[in-house]
C-alpha positions, 0 to 999 in steps of 0.5 A, spaced: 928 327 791 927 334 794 925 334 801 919 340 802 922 342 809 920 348 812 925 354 812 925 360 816 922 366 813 922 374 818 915 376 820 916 382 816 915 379 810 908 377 812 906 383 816 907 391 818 906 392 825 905 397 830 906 399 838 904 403 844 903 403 851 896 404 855 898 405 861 902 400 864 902 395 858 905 395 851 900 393 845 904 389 839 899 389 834 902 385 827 897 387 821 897 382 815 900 384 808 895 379 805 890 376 808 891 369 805 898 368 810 892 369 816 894 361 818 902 361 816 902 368 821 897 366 826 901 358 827 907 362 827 906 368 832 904 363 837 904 366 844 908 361 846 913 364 840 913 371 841 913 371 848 920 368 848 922 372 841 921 377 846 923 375 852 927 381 855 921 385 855 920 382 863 911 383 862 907 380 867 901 376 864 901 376 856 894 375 851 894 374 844 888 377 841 886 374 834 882 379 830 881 374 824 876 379 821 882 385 820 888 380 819 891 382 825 894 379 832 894 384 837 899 382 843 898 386 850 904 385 854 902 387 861 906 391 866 911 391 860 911 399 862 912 399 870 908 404 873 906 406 866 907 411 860 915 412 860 917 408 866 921 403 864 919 403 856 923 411 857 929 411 852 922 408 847 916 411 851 912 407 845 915 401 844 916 402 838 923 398 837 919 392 841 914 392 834 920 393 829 924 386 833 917 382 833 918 383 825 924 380 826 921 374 829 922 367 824 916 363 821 916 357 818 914 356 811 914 351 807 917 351 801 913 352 794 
């Protein structure tokens, strides 16, 4: 008997992302490969997930922006950049790494 138990899968097998500072806050924006892995991508990047996937970004309030249209989620991170472009984002200014460690971040997917 095979059990279908979900394993763990990385975000980047799903998506590309990018990333940049507007003022103060950090944009996140993961863009889908495949629209049809909108609802696996959209469960398990949940806000929840990612903001503790990222928690040594010390944001103030975070939002999860769904953009279902584009297959993307946008992810803002305020006050991630102190007091603004540069400021405690300085050795990334865009927070590039930031985008490249969500990647990193494990979904579940259930087997085939």
């Amino acid at each position: 008997m095979s059990l279908s138990v979900p394993h763990p899968v990385p975000l980047r097998e799903f998506c590309h992302a990018r990333a940049h500072v507007a003022g103060s806050a950090l944009v996140v924006v993961l863009a889908l490969r495949d629209p049809q892995d909108w609802r696996l991508v959209r469960e398990g990047a949940s806000l929840a997930r990612v903001r503790a996937w990222l928690g040594a970004l010390r944001a103030g309030n975070v939002r999860r922006l769904e953009l279902p249209g584009l297959a993307a989620l946008h992810f803002v991170f305020e006050a991630a950049a102190g007091a603004g472009r540069g400021h405690d984002l300085s050795a990334d200014p865009s927070g590039r790494a930031f985008a490249q460690r969500l990647l990193d971040m494990p979904v579940p997917v259930a087997p085939n």
